[in-house]
mmCIF file of the N, C-alpha and C atoms, coordinates in Angstrom:
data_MODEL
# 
_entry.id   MODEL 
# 
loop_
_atom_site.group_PDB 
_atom_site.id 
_atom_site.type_symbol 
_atom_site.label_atom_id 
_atom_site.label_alt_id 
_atom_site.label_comp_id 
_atom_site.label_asym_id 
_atom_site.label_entity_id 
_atom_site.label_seq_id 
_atom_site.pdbx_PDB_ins_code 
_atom_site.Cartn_x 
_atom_site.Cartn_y 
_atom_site.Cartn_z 
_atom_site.occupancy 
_atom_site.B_iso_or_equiv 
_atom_site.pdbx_formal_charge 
_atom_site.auth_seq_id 
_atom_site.auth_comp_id 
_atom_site.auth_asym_id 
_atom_site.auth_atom_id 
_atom_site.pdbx_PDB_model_num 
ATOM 1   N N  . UNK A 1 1  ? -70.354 52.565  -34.914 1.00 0.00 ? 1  UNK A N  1 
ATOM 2   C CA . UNK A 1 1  ? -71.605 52.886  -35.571 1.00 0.00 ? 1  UNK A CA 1 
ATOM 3   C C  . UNK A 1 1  ? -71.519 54.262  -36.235 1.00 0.00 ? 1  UNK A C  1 
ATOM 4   N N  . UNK A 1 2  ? -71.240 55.002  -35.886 1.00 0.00 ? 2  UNK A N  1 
ATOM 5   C CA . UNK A 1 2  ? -70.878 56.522  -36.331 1.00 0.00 ? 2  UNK A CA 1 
ATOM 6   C C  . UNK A 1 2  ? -69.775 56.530  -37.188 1.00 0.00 ? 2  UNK A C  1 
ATOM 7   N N  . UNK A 1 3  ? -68.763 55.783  -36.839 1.00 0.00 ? 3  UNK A N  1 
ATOM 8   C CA . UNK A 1 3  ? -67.763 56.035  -38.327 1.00 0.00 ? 3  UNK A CA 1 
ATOM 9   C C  . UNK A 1 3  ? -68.235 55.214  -39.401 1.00 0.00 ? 3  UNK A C  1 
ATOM 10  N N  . UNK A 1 4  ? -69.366 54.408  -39.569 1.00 0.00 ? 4  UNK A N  1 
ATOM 11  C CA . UNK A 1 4  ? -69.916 53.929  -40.360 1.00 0.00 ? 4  UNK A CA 1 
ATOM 12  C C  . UNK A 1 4  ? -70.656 54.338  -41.048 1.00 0.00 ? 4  UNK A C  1 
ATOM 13  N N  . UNK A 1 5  ? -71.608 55.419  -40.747 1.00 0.00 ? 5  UNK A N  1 
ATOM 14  C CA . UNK A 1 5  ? -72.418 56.134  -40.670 1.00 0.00 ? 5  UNK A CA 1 
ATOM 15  C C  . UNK A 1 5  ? -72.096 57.694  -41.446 1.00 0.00 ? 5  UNK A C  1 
ATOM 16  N N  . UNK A 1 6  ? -70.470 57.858  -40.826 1.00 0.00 ? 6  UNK A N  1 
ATOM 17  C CA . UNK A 1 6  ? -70.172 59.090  -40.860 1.00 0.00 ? 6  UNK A CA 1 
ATOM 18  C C  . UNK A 1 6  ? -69.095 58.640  -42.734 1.00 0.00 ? 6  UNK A C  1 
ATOM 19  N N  . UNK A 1 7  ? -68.828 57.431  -42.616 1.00 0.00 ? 7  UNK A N  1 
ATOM 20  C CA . UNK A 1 7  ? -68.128 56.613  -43.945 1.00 0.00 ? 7  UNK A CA 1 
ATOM 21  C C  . UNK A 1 7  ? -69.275 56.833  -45.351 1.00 0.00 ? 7  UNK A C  1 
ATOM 22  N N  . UNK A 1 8  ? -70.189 56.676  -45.014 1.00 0.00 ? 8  UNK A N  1 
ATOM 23  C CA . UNK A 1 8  ? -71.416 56.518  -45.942 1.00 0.00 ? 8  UNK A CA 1 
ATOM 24  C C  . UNK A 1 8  ? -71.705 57.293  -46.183 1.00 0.00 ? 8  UNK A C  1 
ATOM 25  N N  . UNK A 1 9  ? -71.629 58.475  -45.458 1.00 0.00 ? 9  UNK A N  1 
ATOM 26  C CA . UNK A 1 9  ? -72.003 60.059  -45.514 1.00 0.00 ? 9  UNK A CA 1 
ATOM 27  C C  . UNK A 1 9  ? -71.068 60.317  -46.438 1.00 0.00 ? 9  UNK A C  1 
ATOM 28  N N  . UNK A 1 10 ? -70.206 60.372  -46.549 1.00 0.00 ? 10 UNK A N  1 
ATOM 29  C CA . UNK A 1 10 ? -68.609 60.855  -47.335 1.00 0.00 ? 10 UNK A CA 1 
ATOM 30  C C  . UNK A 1 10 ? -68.944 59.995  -48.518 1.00 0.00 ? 10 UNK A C  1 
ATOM 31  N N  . UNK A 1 11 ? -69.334 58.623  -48.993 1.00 0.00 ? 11 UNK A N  1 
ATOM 32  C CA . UNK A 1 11 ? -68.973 57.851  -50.166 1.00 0.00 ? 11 UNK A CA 1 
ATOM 33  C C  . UNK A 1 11 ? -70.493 58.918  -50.744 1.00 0.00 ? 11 UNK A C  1 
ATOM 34  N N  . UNK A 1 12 ? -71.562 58.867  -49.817 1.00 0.00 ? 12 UNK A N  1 
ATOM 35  C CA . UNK A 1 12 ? -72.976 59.401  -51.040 1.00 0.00 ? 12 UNK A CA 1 
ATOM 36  C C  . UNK A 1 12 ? -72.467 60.814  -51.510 1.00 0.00 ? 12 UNK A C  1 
ATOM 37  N N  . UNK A 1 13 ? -72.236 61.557  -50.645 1.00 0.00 ? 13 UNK A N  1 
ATOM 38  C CA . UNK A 1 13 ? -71.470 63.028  -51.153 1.00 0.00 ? 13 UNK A CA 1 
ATOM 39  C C  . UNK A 1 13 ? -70.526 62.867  -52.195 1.00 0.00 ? 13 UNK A C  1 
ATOM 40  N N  . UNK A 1 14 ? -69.850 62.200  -52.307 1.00 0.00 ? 14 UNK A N  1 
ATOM 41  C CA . UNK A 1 14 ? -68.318 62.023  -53.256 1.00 0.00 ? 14 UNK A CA 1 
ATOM 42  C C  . UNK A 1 14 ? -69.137 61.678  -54.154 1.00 0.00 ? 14 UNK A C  1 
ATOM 43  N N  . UNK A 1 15 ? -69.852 60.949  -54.580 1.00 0.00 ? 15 UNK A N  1 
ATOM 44  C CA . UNK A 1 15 ? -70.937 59.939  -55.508 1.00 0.00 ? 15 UNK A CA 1 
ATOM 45  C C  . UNK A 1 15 ? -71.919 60.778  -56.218 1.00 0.00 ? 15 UNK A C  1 
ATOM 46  N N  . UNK A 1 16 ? -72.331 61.502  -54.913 1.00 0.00 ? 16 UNK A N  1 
ATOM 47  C CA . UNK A 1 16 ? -73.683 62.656  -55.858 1.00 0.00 ? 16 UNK A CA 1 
ATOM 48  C C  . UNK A 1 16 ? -72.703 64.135  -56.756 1.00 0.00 ? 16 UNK A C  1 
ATOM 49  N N  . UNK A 1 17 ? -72.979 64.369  -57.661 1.00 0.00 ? 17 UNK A N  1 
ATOM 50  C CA . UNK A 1 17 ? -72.535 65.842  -58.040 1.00 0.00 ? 17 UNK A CA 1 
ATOM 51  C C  . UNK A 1 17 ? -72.923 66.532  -57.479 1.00 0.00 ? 17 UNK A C  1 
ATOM 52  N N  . UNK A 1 18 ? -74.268 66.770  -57.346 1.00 0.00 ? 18 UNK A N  1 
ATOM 53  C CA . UNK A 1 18 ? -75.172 67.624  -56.481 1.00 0.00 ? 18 UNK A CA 1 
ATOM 54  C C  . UNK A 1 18 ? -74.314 68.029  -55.238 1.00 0.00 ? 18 UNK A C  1 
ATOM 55  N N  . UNK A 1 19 ? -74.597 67.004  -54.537 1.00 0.00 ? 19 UNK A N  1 
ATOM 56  C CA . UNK A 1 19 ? -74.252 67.094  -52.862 1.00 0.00 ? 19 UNK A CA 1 
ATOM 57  C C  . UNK A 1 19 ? -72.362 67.401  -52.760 1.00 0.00 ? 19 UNK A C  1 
ATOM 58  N N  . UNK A 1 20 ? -71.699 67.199  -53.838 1.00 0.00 ? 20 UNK A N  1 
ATOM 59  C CA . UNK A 1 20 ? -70.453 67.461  -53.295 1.00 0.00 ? 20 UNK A CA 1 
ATOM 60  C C  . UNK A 1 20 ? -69.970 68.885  -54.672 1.00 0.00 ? 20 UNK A C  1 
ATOM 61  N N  . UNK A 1 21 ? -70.883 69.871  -54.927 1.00 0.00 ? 21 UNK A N  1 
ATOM 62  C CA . UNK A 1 21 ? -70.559 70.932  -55.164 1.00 0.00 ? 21 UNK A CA 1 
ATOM 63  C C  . UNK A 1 21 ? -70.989 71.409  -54.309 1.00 0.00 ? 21 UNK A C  1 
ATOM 64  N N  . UNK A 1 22 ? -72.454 71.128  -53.297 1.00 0.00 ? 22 UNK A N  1 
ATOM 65  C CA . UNK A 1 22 ? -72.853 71.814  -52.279 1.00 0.00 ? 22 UNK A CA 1 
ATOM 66  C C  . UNK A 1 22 ? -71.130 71.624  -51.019 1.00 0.00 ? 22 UNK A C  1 
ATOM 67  N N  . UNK A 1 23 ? -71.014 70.425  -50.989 1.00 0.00 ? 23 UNK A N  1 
ATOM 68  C CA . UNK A 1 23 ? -69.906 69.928  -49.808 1.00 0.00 ? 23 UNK A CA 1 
ATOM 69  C C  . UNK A 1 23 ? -68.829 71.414  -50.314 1.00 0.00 ? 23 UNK A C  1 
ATOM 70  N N  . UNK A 1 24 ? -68.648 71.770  -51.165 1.00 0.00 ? 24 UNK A N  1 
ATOM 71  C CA . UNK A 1 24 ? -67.219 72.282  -51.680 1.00 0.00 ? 24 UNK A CA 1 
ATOM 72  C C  . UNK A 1 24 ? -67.519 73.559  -51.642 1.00 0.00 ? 24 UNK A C  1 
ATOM 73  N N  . UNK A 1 25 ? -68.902 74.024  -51.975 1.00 0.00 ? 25 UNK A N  1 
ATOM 74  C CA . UNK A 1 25 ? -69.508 75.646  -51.578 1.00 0.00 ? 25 UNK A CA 1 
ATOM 75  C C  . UNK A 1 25 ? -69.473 76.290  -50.233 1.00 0.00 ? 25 UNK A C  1 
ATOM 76  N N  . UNK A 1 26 ? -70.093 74.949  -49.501 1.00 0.00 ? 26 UNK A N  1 
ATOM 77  C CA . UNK A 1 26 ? -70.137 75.386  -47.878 1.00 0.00 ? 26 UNK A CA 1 
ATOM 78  C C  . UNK A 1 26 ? -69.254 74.900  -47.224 1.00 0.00 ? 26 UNK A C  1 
ATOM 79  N N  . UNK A 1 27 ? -67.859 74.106  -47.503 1.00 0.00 ? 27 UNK A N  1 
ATOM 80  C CA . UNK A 1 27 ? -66.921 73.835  -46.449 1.00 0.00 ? 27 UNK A CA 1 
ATOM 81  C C  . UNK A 1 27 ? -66.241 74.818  -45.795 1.00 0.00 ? 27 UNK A C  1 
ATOM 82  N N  . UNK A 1 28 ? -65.881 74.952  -44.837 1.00 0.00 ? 28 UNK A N  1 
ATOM 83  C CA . UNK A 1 28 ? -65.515 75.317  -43.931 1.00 0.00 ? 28 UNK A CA 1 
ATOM 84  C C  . UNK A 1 28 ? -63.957 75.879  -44.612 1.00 0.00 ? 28 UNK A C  1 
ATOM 85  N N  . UNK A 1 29 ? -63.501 77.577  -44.316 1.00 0.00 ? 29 UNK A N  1 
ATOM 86  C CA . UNK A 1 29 ? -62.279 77.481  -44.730 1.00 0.00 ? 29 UNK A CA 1 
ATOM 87  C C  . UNK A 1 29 ? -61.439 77.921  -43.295 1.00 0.00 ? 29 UNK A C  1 
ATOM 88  N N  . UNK A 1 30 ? -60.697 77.327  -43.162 1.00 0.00 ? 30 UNK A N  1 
ATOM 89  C CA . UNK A 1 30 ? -59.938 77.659  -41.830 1.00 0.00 ? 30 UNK A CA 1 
ATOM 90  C C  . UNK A 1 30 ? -58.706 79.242  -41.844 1.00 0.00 ? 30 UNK A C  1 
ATOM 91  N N  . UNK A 1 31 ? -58.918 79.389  -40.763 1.00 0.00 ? 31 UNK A N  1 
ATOM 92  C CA . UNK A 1 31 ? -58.145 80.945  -40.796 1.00 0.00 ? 31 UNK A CA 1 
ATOM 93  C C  . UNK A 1 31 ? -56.831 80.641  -40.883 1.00 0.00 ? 31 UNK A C  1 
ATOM 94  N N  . UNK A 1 32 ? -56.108 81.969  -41.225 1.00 0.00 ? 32 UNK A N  1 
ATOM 95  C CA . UNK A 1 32 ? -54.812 81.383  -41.116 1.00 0.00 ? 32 UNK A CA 1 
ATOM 96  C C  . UNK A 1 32 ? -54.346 81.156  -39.985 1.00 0.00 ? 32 UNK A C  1 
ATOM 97  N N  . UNK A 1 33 ? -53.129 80.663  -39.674 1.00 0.00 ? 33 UNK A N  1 
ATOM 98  C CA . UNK A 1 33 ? -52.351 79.931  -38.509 1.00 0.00 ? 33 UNK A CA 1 
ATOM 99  C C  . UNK A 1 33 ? -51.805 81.569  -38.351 1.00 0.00 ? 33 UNK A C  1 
ATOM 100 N N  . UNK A 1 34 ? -51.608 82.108  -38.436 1.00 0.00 ? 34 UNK A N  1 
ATOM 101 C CA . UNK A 1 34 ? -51.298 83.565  -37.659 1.00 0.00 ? 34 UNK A CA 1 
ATOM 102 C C  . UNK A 1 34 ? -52.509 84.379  -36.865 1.00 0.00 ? 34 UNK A C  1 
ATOM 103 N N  . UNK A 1 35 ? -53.765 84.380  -37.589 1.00 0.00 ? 35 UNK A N  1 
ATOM 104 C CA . UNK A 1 35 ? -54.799 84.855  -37.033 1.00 0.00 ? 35 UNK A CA 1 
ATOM 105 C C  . UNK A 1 35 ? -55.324 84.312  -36.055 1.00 0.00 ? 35 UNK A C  1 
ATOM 106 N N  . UNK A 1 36 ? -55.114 82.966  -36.173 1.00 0.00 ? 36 UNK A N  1 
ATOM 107 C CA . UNK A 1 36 ? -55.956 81.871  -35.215 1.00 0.00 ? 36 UNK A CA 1 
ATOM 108 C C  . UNK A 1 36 ? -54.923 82.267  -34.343 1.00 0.00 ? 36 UNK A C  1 
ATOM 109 N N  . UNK A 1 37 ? -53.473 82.064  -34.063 1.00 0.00 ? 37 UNK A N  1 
ATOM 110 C CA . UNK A 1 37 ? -52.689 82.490  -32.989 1.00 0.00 ? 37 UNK A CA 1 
ATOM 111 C C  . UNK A 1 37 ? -52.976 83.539  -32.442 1.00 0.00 ? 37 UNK A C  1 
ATOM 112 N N  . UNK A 1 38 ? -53.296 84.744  -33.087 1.00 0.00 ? 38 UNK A N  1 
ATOM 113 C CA . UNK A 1 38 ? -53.659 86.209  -32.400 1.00 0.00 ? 38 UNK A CA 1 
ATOM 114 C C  . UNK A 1 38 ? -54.520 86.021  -31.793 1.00 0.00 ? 38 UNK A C  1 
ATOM 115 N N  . UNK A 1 39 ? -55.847 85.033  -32.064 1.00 0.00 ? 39 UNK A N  1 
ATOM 116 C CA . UNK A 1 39 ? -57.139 85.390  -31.886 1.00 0.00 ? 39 UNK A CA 1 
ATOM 117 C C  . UNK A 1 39 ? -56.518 84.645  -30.415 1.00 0.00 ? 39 UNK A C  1 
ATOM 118 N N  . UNK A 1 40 ? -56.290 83.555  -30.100 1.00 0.00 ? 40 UNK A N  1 
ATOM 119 C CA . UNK A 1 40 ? -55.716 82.753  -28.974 1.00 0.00 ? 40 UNK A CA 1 
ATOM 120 C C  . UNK A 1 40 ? -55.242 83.445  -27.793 1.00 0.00 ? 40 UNK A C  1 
ATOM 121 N N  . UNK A 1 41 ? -53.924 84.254  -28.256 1.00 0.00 ? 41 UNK A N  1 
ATOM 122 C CA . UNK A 1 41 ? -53.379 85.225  -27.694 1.00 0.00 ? 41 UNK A CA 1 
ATOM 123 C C  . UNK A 1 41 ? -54.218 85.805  -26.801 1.00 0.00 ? 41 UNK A C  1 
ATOM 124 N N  . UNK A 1 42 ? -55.207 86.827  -27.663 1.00 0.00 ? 42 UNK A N  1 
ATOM 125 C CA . UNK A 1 42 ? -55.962 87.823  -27.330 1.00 0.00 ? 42 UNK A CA 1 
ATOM 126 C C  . UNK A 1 42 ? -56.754 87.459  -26.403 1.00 0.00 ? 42 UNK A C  1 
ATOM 127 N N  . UNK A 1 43 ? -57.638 86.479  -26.808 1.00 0.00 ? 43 UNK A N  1 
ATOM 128 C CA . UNK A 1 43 ? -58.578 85.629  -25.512 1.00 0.00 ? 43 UNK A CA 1 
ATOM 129 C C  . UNK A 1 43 ? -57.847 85.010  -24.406 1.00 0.00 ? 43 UNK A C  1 
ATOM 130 N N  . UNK A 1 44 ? -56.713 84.567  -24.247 1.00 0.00 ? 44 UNK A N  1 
ATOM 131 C CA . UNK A 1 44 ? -55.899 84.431  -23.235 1.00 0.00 ? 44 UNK A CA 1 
ATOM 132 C C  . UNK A 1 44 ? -55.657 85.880  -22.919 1.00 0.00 ? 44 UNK A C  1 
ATOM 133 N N  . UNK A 1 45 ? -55.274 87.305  -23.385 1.00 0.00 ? 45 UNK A N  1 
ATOM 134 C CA . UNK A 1 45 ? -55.133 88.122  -22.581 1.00 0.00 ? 45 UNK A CA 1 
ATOM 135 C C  . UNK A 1 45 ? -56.217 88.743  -22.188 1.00 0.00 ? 45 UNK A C  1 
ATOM 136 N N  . UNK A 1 46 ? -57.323 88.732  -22.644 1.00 0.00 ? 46 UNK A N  1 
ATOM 137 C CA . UNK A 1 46 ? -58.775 89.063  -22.195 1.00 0.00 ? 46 UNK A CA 1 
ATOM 138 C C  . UNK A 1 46 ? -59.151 88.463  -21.162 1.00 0.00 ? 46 UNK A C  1 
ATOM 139 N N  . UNK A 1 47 ? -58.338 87.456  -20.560 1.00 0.00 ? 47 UNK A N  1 
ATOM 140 C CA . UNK A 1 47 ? -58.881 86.313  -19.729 1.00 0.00 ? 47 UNK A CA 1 
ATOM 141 C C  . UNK A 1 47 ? -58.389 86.444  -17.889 1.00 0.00 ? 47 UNK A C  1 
ATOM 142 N N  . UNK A 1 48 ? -56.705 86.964  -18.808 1.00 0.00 ? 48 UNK A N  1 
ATOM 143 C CA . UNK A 1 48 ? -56.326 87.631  -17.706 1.00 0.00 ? 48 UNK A CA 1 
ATOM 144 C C  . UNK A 1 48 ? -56.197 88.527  -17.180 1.00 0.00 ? 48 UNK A C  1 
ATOM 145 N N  . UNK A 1 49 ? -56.586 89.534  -17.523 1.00 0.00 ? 49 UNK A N  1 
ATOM 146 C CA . UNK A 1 49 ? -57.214 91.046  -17.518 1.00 0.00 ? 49 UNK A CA 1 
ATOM 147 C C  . UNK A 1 49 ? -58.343 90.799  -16.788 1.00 0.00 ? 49 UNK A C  1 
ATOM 148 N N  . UNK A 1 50 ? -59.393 90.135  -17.366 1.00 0.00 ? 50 UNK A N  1 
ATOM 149 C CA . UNK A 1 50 ? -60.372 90.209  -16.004 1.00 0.00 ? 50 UNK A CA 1 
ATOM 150 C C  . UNK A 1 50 ? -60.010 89.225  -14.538 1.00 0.00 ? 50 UNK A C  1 
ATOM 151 N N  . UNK A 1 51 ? -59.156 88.238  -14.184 1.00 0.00 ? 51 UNK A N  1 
ATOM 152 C CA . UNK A 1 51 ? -59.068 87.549  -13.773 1.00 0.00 ? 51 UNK A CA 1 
ATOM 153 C C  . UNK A 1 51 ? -58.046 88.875  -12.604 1.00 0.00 ? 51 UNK A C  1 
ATOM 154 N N  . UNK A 1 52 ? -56.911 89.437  -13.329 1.00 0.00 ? 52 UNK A N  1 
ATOM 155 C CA . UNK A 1 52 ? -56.590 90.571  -12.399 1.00 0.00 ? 52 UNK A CA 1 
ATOM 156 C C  . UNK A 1 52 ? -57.403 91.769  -11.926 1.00 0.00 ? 52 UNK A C  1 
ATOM 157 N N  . UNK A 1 53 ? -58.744 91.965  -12.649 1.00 0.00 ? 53 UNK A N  1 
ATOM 158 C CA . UNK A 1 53 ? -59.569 93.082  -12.188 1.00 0.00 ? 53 UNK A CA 1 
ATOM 159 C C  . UNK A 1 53 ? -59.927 92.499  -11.169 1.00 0.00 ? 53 UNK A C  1 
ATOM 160 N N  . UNK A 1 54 ? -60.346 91.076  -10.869 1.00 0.00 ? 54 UNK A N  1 
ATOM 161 C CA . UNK A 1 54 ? -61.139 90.946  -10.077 1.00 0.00 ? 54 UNK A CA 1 
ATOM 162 C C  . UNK A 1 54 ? -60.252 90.457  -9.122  1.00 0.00 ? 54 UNK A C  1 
ATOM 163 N N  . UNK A 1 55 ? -58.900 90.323  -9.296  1.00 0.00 ? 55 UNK A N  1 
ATOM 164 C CA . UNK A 1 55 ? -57.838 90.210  -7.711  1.00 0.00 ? 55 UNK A CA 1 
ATOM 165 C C  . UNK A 1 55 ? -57.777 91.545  -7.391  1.00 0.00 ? 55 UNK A C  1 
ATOM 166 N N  . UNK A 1 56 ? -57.128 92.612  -7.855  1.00 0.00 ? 56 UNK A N  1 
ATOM 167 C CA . UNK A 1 56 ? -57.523 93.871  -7.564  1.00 0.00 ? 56 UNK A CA 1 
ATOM 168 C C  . UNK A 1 56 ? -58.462 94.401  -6.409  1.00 0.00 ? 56 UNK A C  1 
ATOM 169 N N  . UNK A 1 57 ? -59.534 93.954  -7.304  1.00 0.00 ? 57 UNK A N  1 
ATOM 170 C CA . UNK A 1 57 ? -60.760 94.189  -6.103  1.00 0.00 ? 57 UNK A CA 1 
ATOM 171 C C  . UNK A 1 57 ? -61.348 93.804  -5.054  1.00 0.00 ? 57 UNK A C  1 
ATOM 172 N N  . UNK A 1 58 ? -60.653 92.490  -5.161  1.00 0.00 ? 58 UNK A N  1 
ATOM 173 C CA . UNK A 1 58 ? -60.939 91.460  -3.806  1.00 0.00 ? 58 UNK A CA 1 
ATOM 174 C C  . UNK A 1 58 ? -59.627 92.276  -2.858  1.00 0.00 ? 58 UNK A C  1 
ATOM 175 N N  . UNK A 1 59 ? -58.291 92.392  -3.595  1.00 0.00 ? 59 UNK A N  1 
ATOM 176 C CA . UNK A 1 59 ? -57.420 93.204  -2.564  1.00 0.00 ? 59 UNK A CA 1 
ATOM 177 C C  . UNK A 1 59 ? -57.362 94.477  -1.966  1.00 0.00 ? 59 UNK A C  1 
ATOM 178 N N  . UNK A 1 60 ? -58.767 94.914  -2.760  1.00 0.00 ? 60 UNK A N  1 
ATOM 179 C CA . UNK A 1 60 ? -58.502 96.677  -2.556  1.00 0.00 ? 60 UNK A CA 1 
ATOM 180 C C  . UNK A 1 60 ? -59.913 96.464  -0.991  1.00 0.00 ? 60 UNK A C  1 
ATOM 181 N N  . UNK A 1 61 ? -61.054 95.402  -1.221  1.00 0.00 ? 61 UNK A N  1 
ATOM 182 C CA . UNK A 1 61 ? -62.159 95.593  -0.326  1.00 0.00 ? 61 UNK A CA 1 
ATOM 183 C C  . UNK A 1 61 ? -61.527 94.602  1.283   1.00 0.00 ? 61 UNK A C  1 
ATOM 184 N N  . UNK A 1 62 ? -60.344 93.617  0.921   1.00 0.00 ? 62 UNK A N  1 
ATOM 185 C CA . UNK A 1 62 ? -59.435 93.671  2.073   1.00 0.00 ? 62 UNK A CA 1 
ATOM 186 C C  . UNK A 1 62 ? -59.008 94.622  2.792   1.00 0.00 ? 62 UNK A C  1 
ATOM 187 N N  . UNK A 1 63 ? -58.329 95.276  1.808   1.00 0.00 ? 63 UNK A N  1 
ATOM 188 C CA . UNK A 1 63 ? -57.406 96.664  2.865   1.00 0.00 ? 63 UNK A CA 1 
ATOM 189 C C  . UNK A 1 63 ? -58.354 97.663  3.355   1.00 0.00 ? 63 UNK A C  1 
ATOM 190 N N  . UNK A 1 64 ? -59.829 97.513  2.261   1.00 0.00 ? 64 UNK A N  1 
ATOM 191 C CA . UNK A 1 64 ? -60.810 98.653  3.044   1.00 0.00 ? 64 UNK A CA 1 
ATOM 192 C C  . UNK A 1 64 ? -61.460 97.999  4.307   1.00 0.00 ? 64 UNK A C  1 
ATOM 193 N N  . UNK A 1 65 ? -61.535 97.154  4.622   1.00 0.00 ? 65 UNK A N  1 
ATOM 194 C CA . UNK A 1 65 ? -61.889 96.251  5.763   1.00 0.00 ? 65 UNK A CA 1 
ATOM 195 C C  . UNK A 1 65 ? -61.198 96.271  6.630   1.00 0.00 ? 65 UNK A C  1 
ATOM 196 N N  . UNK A 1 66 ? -59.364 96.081  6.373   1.00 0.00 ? 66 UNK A N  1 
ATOM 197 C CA . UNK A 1 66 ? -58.655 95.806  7.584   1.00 0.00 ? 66 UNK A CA 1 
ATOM 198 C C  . UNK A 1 66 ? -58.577 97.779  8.196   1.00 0.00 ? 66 UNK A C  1 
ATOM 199 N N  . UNK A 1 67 ? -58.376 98.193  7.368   1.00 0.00 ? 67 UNK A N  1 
ATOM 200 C CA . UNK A 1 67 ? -58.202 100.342 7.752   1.00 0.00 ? 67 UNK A CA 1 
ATOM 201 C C  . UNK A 1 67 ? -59.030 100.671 8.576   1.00 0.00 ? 67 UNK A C  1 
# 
């Protein structure tokens, strides 16, 4: 039902002038494949950075417990 739906959507756009200079104004442009990798990177190391703050601190309020 939806690729039917989503088919019809695409033929009236292609069909209208209107609607497919709008389609071509507002599409979506994708980043480059280097940036998108950095950005990846980065949020994976942002991820584990807090993930070690917070072993850190679970190990540091151990040893203040066991002392």
């Amino acid at each position: 039902m939806s690729d039917e739906w989503f088919e019809a959507f695409i033929e009236d756009a292609e069909q209208n002038p209107v609607r497919r200079r709008r389609v071509l104004r507002e599409r979506i442009r994708a980043l480059p494949v280097k940036d998108t990798l950095a950005r990846v990177f980065q949020d994976k190391t942002d991820e584990l950075i807090k993930y070690l703050r917070g072993e850190r601190e679970r190990h540091l309020r151990e040893q203040e417990r066991i002392a």
